[in-house]
Structure formats: structure tokens, C-alpha cells
C-alpha positions in Angstrom: -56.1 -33.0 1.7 -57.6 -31.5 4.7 -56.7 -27.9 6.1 -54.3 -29.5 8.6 -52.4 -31.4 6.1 -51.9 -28.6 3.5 -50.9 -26.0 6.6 -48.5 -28.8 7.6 -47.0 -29.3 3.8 -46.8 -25.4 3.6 -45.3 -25.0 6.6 -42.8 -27.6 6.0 -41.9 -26.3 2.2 -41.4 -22.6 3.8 -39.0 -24.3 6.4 -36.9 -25.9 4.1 -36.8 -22.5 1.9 -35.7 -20.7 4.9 -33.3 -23.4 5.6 -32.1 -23.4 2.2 -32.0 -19.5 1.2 -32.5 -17.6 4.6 -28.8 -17.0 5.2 -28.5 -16.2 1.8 -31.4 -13.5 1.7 -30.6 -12.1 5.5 -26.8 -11.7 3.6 -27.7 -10.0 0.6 -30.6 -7.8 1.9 -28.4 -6.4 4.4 -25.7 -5.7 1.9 -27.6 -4.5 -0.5 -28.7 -1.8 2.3 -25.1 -1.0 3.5 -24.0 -0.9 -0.7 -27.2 1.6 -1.1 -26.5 4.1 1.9 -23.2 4.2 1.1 -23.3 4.7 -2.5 -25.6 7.7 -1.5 -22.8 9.1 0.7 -20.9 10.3 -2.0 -23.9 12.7 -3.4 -24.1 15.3 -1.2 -28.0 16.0 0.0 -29.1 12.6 -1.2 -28.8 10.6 2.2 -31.3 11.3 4.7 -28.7 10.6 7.3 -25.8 12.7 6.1 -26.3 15.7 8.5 -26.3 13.3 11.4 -23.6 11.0 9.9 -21.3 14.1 9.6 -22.2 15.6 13.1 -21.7 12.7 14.9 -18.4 11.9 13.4 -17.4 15.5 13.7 -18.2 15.3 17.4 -16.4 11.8 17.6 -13.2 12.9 15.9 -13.5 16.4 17.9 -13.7 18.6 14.6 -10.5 17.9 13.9 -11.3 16.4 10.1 -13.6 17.9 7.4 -17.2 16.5 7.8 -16.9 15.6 4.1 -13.7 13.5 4.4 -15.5 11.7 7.4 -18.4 10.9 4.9 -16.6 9.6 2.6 -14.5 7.2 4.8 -18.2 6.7 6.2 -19.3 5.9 2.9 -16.2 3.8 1.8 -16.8 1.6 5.6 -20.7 0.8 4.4 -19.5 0.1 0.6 -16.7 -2.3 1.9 -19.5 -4.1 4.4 -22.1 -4.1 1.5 -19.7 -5.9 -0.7 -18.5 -8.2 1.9 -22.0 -9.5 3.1 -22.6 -9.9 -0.9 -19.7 -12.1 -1.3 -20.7 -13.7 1.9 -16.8 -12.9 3.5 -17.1 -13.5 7.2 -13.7 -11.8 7.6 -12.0 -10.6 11.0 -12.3 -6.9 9.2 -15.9 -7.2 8.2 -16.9 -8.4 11.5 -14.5 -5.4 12.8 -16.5 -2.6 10.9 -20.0 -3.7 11.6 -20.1 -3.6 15.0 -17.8 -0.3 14.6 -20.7 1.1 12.4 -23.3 0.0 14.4 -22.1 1.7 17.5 -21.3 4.6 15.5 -25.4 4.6 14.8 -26.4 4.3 18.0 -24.4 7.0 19.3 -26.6 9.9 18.2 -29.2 8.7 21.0 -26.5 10.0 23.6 -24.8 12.8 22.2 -28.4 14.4 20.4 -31.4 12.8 22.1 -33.0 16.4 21.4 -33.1 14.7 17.9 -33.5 11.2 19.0 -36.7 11.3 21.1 -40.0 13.6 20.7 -41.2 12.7 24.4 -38.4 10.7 26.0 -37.5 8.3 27.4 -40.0 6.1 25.4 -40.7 8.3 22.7 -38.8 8.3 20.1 -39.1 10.9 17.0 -38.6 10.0 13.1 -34.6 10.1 13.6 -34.6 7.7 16.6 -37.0 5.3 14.7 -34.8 5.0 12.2 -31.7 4.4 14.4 -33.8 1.7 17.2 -34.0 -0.3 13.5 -30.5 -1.0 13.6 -30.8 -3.0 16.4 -32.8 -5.9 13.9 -30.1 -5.3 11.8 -27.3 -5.8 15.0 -29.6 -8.8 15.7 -29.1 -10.7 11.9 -25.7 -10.0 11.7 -24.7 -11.8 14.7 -26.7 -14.5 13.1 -24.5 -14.4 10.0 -21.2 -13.6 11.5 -22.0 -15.7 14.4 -24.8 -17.9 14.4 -23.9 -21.1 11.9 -21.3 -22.9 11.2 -18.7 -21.5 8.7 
């Protein structure tokens, strides 16, 4: 079998893995995130993003809630998206609160680009890294929720 022939094999044994399981995987990875970052929610100091989280929602709601409670029903949102990417529900609701958590991420680059960007406009620091990722993440879910056939 010559070079061509075995890239050609490979190549079309990975597209019908990807065909076969890549919903599936692109579903449960991105659950599994949302069930992990929300489990960690509910232990205070164990997210990375909880100060953030809590000061962005505090700003959203205008300090009128605790910044626990807000964490929580954070926390309870990502659990409830986990599970339902998991169980592969492609429910009005579900739809609902991803985009409405994925806005909610991206906000922090308005209301604290001190935090979001070292050297802006370009430069982003370790907090807006880890909030630009989100828009993969914007970019597979409308690929689940939108993308194929139901």
C-alpha cells in the first residue's frame, strides 16, 4: 500500500469516526465542562472564576442580591446545561441558558477590561484568555443546537 493510499484509508476512517461520534464527543466534552465549573461553584475558593462570576453578576443585578446566592444560581444554570448537553436535550430552555451564559462571560471585557487586557486592545491578559475561549465554545454549540438535523 503506498503512502497515498494509506493517508487516503486514514483519512477516510477518521471521517467516518468524526461523522459517527463527533456530535457525540463535541456534546459530552462541553458538558462535562459546564457539569465541572459548576460543581466547583458550590466550594467557595475552588473556581478560578468565582471573584469575576460574582462581580459581574453583582454589577448586573446592581448589588441588589448576595454575591453567594448569585453563584449559586450561577452554579445551578452551568449544572442544568452540563446535564442537558449530556443527555443530548436540545430544549428551548437549554438553548435559552447558553447563550444567556455565554453573554454573561463575555461581559467582563466591557465592564473590567482593566482585568481583561494587559496591553489592549489586542492584548489580552490571563483573565481575557480565558474568556476569548468561550467563543470556540459559542462556536460548537451552535453546531449542536443548530447545525444538524434533530
Amino acid at each position: 500500500m503506498s503512502i497515498k493510499e494509506l493517508s487516503t484509508t486514514l483519512d477516510d476512517k477518521v471521517h467516518h469516526l468524526s461523522h459517527k461520534y463527533g456530535m457525540r464527543y463535541l456534546e459530552s466534552s462541553i458538558g462535562l465542562i459546564y457539569l465541572w465549573f459548576g460543581a466547583l461553584k458550590f466550594f467557595p475558593g475552588l473556581s478560578p472564576a468565582e471573584q469575576l462570576a460574582g462581580d459581574t453578576l453583582s454589577i448586573i443585578v446592581f448589588h441588589t442580591i448576595d454575591q453567594q446566592w448569585l453563584l449559586w444560581g450561577l452554579a445551578v444554570m452551568e449544572l442544568v446545561i452540563g446535564i442537558c448537553l449530556l443527555f443530548r436535550s436540545r430544549s428551548k430552555l437549554a438553548i435559552f441558558l447558553v447563550f444567556l451564559h455565554m453573554a454573561g462571560t463575555l461581559l467582563p471585557l466591557f465592564i473590567f477590561p482593566d482585568l481583561s487586557f494587559s496591553n489592549p486592545p489586542f492584548g489580552f491578559s490571563i483573565i481575557g484568555q480565558y474568556i476569548m475561549k468561550n467563543l470556540v465554545i459559542i462556536g460548537a454549540l451552535v453546531i449542536i443546537y443548530f447545525g444538524r438535523e434533530r
